[in-house]
C-alpha positions as CSV (number, residue, x, y, z in Angstrom):
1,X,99.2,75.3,84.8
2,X,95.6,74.8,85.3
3,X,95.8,72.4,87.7
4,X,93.3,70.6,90.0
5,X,94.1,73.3,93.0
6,X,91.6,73.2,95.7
7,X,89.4,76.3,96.8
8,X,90.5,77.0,100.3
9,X,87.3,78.2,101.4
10,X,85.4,74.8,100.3
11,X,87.9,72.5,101.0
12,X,90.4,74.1,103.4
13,X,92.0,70.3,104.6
14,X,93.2,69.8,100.9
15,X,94.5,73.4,100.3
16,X,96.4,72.6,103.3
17,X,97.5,69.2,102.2
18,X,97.9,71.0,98.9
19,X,100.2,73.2,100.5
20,X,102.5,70.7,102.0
21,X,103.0,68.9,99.2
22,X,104.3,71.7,97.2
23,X,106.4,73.0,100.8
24,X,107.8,69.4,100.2
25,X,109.1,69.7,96.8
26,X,110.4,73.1,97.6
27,X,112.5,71.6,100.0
28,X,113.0,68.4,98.7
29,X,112.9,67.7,95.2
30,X,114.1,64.5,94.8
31,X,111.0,63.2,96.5
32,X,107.6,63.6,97.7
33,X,105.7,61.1,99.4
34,X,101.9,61.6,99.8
35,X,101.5,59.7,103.2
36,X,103.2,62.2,105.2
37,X,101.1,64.5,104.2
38,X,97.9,62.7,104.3
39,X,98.4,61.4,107.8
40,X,99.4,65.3,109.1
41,X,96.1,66.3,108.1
42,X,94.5,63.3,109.4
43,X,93.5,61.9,105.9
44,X,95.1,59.0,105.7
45,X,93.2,57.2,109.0
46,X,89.8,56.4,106.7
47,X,92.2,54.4,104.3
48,X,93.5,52.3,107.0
49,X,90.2,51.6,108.3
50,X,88.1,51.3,105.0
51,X,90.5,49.4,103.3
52,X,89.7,45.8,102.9
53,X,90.7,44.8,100.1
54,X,88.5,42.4,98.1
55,X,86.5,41.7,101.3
56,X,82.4,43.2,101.8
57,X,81.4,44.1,105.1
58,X,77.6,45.0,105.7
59,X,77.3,47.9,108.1
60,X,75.7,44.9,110.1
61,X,78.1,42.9,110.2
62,X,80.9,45.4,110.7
63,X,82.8,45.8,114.3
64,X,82.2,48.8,116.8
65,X,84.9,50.7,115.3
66,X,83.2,50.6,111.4
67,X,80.1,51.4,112.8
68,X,81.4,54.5,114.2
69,X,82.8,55.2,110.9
70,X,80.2,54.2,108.8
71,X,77.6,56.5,110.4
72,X,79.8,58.9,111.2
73,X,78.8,62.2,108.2
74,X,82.3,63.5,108.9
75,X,83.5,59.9,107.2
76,X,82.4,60.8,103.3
77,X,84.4,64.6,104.0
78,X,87.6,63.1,105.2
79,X,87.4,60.8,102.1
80,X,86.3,63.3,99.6
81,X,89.3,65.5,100.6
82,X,91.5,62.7,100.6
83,X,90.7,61.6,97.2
84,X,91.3,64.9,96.2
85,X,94.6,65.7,97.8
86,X,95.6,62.1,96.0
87,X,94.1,63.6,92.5
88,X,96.0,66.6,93.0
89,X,99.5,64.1,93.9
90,X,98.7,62.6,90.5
91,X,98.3,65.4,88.9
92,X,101.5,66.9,90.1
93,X,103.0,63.0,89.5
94,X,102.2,63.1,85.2
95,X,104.0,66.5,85.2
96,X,106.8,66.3,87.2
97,X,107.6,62.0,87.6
98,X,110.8,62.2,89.5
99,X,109.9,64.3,92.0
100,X,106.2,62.8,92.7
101,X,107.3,59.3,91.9
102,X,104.8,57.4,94.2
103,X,102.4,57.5,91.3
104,X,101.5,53.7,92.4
105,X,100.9,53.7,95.7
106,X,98.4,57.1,94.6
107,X,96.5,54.9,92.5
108,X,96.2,51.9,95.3
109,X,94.8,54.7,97.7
């Protein structure tokens, strides 16, 4: 179906994550939610700590936890994959709309 399906061998985090969601609609249909299977691969942790909403913070300014994130280089792969497990959940979400029906909270993460 030509769809945005990850190369294991580059991006092994979202074939997994990839993986799940499809074991998930296997087994249930009716629903898939994409934070389940963001937070078993440990994707979903940079979104709670990144997200801010409207509000800057300077790597300066930031807390002891945001500096570890910011200068962690593990930071920008965790939210590369993520973003790519949640293009793939979009994906899936345009051709099948029941099933992958969080299509709004995709687009807030």
């Amino acid at each position: 179906m030509a769809s945005p399906w990850p190369k294991r061998s580059i991006w092994p985090l979202v074939a997994a994550s990839a993986d799940d969601l499809l074991a998930a609609y296997i087994t249930n249909p009716e629903i898939v939610q994409i934070q389940p299977v963001l937070e078993k691969h440990g994707l979903y942790d940079p979104f709670t700590v990144i997200h801010l909403g409207k509000k800057t913070i300077k790597a300066g300014q930031a807390g002891p936890a945001m500096q570890r994130l910011l200068t962690n280089p593990r930071t920008l792969v965790y939210l590369e994959s993520a973003h790519r497990v949640v293009t793939f959940y979009l994906w899936l979400s345009y051709r099948f709309p029941v099933s992958f029906g969080e299509q709004l909270k995709a687009f807030e993460l």
